[in-house]
NUVO-457529 format. One record per residue (C-alpha): y, z, x. Coordinates in steps of 0.2 Angstrom, whole numbers, plus 5000, padded with zeros to 4 digits. Example, Ala and Ser with C-alpha at 12.3 -4.5 7.8 and 13.67 -1.06 7.14 Angstrom:
REM NUVO-457529
<site><Y>4978</Y><Z>5039</Z><X>5062</X></site>
<site><Y>4995</Y><Z>5036</Z><X>5068</X></site>
//
This chain:
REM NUVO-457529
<site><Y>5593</Y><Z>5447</Z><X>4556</X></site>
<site><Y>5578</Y><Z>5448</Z><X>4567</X></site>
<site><Y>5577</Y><Z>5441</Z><X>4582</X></site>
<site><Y>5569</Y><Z>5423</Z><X>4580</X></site>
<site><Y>5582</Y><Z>5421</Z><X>4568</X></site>
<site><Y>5597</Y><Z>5426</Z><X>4580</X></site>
<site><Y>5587</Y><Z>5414</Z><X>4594</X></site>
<site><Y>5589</Y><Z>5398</Z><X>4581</X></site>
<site><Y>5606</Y><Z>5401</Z><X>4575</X></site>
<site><Y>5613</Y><Z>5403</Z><X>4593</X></site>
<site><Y>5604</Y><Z>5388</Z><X>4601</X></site>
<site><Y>5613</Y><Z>5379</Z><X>4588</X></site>
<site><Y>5629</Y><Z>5383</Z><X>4592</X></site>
<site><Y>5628</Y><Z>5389</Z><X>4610</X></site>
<site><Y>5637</Y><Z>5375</Z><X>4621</X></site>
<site><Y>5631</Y><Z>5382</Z><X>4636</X></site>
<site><Y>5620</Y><Z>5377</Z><X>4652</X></site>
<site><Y>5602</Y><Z>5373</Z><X>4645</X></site>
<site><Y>5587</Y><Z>5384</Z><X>4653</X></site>
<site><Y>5571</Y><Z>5376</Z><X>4650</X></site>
<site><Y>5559</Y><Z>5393</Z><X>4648</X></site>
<site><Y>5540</Y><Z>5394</Z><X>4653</X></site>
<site><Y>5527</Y><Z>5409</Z><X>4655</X></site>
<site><Y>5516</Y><Z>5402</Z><X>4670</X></site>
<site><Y>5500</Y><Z>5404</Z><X>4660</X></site>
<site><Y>5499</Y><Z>5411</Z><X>4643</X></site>
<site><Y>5508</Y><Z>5409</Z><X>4624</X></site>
<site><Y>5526</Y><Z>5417</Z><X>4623</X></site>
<site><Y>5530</Y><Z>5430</Z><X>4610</X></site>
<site><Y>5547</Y><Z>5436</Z><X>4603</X></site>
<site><Y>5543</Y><Z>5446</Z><X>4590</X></site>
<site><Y>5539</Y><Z>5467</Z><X>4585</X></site>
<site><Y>5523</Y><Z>5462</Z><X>4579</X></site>
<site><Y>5513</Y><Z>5454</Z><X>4594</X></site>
<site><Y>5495</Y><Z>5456</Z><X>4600</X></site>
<site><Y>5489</Y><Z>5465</Z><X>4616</X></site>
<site><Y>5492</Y><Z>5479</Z><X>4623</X></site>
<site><Y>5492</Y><Z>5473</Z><X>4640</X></site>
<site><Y>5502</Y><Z>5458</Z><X>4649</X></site>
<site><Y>5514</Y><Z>5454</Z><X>4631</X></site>
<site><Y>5530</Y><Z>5456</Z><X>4642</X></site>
<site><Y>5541</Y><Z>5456</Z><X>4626</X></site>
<site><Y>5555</Y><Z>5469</Z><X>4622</X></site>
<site><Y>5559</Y><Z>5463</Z><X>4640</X></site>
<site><Y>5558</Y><Z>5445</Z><X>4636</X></site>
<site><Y>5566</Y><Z>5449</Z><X>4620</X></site>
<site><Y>5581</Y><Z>5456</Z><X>4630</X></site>
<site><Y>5582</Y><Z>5443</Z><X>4644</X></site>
<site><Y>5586</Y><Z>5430</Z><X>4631</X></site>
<site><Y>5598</Y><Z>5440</Z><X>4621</X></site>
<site><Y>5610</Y><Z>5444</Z><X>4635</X></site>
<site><Y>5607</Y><Z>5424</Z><X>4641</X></site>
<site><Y>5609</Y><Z>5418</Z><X>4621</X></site>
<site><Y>5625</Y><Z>5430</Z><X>4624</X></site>
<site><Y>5633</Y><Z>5420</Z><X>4639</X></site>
<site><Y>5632</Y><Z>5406</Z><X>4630</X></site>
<site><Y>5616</Y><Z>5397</Z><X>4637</X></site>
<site><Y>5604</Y><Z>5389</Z><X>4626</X></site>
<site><Y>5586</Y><Z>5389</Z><X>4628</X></site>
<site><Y>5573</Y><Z>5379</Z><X>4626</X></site>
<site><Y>5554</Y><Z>5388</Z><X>4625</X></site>
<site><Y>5542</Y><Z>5374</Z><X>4637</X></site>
<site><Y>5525</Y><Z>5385</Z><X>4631</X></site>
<site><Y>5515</Y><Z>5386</Z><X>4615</X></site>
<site><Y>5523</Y><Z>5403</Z><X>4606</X></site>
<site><Y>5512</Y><Z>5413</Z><X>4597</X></site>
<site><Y>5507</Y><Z>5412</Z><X>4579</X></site>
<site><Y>5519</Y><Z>5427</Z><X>4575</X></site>
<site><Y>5534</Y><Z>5420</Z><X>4585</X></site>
<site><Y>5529</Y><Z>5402</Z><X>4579</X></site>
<site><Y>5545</Y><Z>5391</Z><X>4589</X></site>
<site><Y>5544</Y><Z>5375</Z><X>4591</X></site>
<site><Y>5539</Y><Z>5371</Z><X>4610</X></site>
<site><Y>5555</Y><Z>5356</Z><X>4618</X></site>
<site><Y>5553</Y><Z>5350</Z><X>4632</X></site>
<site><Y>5566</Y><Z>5339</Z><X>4632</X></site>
<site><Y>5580</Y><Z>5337</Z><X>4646</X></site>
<site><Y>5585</Y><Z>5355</Z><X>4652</X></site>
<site><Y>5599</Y><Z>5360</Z><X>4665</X></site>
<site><Y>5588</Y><Z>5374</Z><X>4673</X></site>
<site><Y>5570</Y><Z>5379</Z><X>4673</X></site>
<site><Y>5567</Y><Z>5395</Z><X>4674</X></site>
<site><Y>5548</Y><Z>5401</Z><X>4672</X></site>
<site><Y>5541</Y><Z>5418</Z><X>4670</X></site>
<site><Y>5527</Y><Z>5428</Z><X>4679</X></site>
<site><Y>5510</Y><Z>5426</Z><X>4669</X></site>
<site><Y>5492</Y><Z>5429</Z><X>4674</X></site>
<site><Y>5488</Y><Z>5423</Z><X>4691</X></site>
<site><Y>5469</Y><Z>5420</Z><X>4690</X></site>
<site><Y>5469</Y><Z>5401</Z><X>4693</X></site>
<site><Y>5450</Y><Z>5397</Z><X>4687</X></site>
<site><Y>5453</Y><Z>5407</Z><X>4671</X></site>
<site><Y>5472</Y><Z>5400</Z><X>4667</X></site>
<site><Y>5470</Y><Z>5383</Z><X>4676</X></site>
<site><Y>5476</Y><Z>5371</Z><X>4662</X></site>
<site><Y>5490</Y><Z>5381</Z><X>4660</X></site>
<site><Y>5495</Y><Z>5382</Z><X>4679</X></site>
<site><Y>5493</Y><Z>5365</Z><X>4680</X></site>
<site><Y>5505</Y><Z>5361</Z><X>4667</X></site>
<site><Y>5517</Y><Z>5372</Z><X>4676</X></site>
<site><Y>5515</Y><Z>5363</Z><X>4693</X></site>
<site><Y>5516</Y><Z>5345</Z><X>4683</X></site>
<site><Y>5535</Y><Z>5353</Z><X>4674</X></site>
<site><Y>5540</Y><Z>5361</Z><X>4692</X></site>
<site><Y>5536</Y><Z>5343</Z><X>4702</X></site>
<site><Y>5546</Y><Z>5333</Z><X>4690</X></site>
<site><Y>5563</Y><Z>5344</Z><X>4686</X></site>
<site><Y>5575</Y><Z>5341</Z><X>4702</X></site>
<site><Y>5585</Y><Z>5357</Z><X>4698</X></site>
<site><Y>5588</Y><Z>5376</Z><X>4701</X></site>
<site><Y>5572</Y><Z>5387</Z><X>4699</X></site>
<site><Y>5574</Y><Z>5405</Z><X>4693</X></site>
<site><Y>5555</Y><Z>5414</Z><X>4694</X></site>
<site><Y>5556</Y><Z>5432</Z><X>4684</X></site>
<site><Y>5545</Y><Z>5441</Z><X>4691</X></site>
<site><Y>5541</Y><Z>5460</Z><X>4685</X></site>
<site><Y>5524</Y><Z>5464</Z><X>4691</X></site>
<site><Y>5522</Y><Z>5465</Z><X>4709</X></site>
<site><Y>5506</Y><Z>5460</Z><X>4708</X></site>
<site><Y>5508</Y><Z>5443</Z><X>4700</X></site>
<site><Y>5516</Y><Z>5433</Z><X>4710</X></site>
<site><Y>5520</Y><Z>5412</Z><X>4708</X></site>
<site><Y>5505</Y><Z>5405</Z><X>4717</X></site>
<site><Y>5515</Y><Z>5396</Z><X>4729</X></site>
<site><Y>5501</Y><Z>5386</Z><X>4738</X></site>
<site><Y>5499</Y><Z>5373</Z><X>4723</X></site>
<site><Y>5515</Y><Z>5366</Z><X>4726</X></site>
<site><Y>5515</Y><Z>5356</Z><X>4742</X></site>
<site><Y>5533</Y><Z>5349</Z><X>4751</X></site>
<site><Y>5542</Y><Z>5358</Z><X>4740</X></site>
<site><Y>5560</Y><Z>5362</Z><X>4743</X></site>
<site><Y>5560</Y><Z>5383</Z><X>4741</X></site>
<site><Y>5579</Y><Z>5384</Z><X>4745</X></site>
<site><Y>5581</Y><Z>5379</Z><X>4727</X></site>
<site><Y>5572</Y><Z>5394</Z><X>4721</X></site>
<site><Y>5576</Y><Z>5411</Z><X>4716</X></site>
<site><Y>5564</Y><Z>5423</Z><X>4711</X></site>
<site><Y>5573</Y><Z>5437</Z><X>4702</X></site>
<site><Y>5563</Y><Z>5455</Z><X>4704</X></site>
<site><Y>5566</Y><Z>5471</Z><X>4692</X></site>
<site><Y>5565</Y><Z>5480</Z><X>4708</X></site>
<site><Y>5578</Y><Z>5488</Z><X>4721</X></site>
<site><Y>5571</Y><Z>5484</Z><X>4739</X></site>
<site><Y>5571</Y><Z>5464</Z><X>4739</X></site>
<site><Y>5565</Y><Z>5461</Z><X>4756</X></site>
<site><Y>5549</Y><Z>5472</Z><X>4753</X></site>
<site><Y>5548</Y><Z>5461</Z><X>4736</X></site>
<site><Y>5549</Y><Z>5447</Z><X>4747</X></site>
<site><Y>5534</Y><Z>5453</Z><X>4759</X></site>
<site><Y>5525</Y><Z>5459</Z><X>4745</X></site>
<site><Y>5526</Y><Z>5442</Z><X>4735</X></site>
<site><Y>5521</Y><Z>5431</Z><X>4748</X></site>
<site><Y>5537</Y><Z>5423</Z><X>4745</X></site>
<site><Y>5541</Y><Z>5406</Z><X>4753</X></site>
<site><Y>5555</Y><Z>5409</Z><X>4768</X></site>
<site><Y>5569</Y><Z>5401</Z><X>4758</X></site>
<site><Y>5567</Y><Z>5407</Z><X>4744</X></site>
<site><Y>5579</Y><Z>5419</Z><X>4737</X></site>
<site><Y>5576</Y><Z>5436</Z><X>4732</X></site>
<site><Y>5589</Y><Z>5447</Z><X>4719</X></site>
<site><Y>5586</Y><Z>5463</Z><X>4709</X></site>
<site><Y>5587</Y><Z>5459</Z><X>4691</X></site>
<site><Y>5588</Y><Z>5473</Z><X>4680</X></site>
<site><Y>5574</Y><Z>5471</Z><X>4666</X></site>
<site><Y>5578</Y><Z>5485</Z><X>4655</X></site>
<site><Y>5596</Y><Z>5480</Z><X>4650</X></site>
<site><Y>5599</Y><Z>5477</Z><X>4632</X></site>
<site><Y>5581</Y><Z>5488</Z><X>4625</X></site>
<site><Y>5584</Y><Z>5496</Z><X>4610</X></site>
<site><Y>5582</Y><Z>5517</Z><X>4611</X></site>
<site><Y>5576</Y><Z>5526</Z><X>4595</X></site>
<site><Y>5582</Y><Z>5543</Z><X>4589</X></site>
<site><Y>5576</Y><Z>5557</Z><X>4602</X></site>
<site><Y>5557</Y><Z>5564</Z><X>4596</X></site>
<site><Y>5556</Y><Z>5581</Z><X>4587</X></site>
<site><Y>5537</Y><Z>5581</Z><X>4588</X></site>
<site><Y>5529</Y><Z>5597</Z><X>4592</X></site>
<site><Y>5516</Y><Z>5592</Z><X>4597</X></site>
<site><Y>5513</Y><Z>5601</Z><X>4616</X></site>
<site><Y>5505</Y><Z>5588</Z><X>4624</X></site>
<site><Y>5512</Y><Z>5573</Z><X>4637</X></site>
<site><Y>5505</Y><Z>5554</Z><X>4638</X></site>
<site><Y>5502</Y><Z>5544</Z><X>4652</X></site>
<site><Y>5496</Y><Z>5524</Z><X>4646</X></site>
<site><Y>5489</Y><Z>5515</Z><X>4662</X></site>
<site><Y>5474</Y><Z>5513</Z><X>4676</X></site>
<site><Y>5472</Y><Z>5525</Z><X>4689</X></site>
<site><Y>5472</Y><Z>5511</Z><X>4703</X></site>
<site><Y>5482</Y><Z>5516</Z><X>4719</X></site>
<site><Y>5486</Y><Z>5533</Z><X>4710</X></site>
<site><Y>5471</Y><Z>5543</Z><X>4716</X></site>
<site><Y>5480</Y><Z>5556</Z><X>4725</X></site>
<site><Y>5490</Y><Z>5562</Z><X>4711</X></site>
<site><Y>5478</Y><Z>5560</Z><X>4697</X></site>
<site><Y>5468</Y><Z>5573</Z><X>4707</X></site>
<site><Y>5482</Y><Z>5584</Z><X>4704</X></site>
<site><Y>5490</Y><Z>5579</Z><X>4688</X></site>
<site><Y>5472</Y><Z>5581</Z><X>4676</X></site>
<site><Y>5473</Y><Z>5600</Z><X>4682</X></site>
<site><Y>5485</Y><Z>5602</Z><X>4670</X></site>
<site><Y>5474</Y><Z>5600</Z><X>4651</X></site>
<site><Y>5489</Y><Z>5596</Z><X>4641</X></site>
<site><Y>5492</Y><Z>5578</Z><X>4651</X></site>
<site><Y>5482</Y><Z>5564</Z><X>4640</X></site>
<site><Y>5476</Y><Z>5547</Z><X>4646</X></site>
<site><Y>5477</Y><Z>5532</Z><X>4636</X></site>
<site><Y>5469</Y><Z>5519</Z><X>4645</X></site>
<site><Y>5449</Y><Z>5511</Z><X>4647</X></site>
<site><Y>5435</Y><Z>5521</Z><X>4650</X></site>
<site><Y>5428</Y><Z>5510</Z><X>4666</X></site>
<site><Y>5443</Y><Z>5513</Z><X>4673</X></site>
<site><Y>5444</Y><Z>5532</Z><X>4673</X></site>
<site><Y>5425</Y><Z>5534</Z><X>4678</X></site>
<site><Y>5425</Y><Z>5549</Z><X>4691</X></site>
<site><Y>5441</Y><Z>5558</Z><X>4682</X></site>
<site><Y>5441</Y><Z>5573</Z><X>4671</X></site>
<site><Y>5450</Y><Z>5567</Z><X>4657</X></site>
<site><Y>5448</Y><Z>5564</Z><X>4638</X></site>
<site><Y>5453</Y><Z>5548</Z><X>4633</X></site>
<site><Y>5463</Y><Z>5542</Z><X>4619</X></site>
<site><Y>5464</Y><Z>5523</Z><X>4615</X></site>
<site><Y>5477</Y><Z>5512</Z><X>4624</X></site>
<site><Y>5489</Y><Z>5506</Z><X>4609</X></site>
<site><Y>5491</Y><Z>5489</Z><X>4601</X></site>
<site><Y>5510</Y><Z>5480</Z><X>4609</X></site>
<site><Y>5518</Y><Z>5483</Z><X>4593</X></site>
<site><Y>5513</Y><Z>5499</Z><X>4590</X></site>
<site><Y>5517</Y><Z>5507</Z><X>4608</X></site>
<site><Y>5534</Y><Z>5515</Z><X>4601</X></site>
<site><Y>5525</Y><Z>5527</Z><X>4587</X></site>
<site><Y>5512</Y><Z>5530</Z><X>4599</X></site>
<site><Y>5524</Y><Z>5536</Z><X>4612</X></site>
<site><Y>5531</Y><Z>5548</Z><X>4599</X></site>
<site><Y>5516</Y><Z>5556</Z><X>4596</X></site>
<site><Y>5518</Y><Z>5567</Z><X>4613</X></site>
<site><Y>5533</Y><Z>5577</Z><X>4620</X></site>
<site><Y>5534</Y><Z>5570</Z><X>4634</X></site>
<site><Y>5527</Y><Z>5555</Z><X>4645</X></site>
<site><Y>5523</Y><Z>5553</Z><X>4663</X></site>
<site><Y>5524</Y><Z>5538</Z><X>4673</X></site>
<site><Y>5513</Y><Z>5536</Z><X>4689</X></site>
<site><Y>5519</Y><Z>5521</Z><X>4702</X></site>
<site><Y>5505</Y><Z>5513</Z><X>4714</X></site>
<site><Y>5508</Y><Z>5508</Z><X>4733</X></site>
<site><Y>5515</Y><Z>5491</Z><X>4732</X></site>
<site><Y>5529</Y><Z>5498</Z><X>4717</X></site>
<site><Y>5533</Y><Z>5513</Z><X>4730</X></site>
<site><Y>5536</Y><Z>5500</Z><X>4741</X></site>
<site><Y>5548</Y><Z>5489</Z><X>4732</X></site>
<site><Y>5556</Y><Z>5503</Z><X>4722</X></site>
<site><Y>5548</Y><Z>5492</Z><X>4707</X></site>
<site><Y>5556</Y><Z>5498</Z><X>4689</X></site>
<site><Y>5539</Y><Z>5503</Z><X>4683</X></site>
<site><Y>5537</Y><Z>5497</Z><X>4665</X></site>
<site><Y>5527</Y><Z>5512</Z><X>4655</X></site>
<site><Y>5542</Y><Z>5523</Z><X>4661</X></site>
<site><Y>5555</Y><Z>5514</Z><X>4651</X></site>
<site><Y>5543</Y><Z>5510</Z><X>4635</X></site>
<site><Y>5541</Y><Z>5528</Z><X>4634</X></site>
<site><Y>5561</Y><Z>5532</Z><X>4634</X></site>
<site><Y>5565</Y><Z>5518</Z><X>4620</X></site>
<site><Y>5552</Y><Z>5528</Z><X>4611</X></site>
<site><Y>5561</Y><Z>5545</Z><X>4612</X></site>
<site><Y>5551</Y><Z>5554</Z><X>4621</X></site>
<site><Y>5558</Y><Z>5562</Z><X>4641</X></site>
<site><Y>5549</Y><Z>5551</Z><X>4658</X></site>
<site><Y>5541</Y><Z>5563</Z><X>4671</X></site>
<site><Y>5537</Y><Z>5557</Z><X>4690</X></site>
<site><Y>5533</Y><Z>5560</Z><X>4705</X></site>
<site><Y>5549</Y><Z>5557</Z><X>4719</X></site>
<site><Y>5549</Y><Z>5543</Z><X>4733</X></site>
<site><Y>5552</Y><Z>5526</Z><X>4718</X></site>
<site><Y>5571</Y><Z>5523</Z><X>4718</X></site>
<site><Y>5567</Y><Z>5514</Z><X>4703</X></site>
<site><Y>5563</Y><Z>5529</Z><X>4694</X></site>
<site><Y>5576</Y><Z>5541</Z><X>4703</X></site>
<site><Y>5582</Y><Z>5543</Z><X>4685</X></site>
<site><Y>5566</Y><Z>5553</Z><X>4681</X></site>
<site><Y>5562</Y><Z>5571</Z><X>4679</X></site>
<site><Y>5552</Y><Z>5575</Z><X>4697</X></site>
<site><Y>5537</Y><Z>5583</Z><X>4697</X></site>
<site><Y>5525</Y><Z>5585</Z><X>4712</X></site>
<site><Y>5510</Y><Z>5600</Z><X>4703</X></site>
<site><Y>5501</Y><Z>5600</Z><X>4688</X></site>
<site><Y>5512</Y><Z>5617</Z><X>4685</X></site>
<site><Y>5527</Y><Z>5605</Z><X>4683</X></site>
<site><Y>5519</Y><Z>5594</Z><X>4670</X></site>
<site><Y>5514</Y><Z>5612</Z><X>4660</X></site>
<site><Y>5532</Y><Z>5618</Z><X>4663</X></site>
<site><Y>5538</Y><Z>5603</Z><X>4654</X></site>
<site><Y>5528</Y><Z>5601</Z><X>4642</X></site>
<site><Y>5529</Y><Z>5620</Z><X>4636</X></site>
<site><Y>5549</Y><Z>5617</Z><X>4639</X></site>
<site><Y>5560</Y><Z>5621</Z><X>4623</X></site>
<site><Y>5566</Y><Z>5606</Z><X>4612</X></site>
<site><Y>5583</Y><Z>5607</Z><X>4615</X></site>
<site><Y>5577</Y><Z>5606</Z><X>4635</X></site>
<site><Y>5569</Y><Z>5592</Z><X>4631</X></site>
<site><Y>5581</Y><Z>5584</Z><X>4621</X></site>
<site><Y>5595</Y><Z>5586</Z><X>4632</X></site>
<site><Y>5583</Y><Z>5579</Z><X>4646</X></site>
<site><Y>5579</Y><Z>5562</Z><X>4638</X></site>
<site><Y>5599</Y><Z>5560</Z><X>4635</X></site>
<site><Y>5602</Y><Z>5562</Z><X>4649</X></site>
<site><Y>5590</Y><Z>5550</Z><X>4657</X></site>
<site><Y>5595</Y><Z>5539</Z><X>4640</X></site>
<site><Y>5614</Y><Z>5538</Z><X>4646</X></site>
<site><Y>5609</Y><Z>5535</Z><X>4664</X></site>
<site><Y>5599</Y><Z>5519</Z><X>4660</X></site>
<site><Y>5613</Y><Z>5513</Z><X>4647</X></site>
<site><Y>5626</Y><Z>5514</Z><X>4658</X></site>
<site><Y>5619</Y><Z>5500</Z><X>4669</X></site>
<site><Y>5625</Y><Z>5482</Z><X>4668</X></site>
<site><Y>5622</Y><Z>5466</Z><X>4675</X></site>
<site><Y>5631</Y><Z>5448</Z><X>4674</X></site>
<site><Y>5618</Y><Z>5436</Z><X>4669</X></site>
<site><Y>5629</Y><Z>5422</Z><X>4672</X></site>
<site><Y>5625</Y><Z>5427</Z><X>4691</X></site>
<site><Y>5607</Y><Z>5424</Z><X>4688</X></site>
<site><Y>5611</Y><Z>5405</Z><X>4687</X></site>
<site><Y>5622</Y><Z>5405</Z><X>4699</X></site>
<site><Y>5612</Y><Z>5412</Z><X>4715</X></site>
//
């Protein structure tokens, strides 16, 4: 059964609390065969609305999905809202913003904002004499009052750590021999260890070629959403780089758990609690080290770091109750 199949069946039979779901600006996706390779949220989304579907809730999708997922949008009566961060350029996304404001003014309920990209916040300033006590904007990150500051949240608004990883589904460990490691991102706020990092020749970038002018490094093209995992698989190893403002919450930076679903061991440099779970590096000798590390080394490595992250749990029926 895959997974659009298991959301109809259990909102047919769910007696739950409804939650009326809304990306803030874009098309929602549920399904292993979406577009994009940047900003398509959904192993995540996919995993937020099992473990809900799992407690019982019913949910009811208040955006257009996309032609692969293809769910009929209801936006009828709905116990809670609760909308998702999206693109936050107003001019570009203005219609659906807008529609988001119009759903926000006239439910009177609780408000859950998920948000797992520091730097998309809600933009607060469109809704005016609005009560924030009633929301709760929930972070995948582990030091909420920098969260809160970083956000720009409202004062009464509150702010809990939601783990966003629980419930992703790991592949088998890689046996690849390849002896190269993978790193899929921008450079931005990373400068200082890039310098040191592309010193070591094995390290490949996947990411846009306006965005690494001024580097030394060959790039690869960034992967398609749905085929992220094989890509992962075609390195060792992966390494996952944070910026400023996810040092600062401890944000659970994304690309480092994409790359352990696929199989493959997460490298990074210390100082992101979120990432404590990673193996540290500070030199371009550590990323060669790993990288030239045995299999079984390896292996043992990403099991490790695997059994870490499984171990983790969460209550969602707190999420609602905040």
């Amino acid at each position: 059964m895959n997974f659009i199949e298991t959301f109809n069946k259990c909102n047919s039979i769910n007696t739950g609390f409804t939650i009326g779901y809304r990306r803030v600006s874009g098309k929602i996706g549920l399904t292993e065969n979406e577009n994009g390779t940047r900003g398509a949220w959904v192993e995540k989304r996919i995993c937020l609305f099992n473990n809900l579907l799992k407690n019982n809730f019913r949910i009811k999708i208040l955006n257009a999905t996309t032609q692969q997922t293809n769910i009929q949008r209801d936006t009828t009566s709905y116990d809670y809202l609760m909308l998702e961060f999206g693109g936050t350029n107003y001019n570009f996304y203005k219609k659906d913003w807008d529609e988001t404001i119009n759903i926000v003014k006239k439910f009177k309920g609780k408000i859950i904002f998920i948000n797992d990209d520091p730097d998309l916040p809600f933009l607060w300033h469109l809704l005016d004499n609005e009560d924030w006590s009633r929301w709760t904007v929930a972070v995948n990150a582990i030091n909420i009052d920098a969260c809160k500051k970083v956000l720009r949240c409202p004062q009464k608004i509150k702010v809990i750590d939601l783990p966003m990883f629980i419930g992703l589904k790991f592949n088998d460990f890689n046996h690849n021999n390849s002896a190269e490691m993978i790193y899929i991102g921008r450079p931005n706020g990373r400068k200082k260890f890039f310098n040191e990092f592309l010193q070591c020749k094995q390290l490949k970038i996947a990411g846009k070629t306006k965005e690494w002018i001024g580097y030394q490094t060959i790039l690869v093209d960034i992967p398609l959403q749905k085929n992220r995992i094989p890509f992962y698989r075609n390195y060792n190893s992966s390494l996952c780089v944070y910026d400023k403002k996810h040092a600062l919450c401890h944000w659970r930076t994304g690309r480092a758990y994409h790359a352990i679903i696929s199989g493959i061991p997460v490298c990074s440099v210390a100082g992101n609690y979120g990432l404590n779970w990673c193996y540290p590096v500070t030199t371009h000798q550590d990323l060669t080290d790993l990288i030239n590390s045995s299999q079984e080394f390896r292996k043992n490595l990403w099991l490790k770091q695997k059994t870490f992250l499984e171990k983790i749990e969460y209550n969602y029926d707190s999420l609602l109750r905040h």
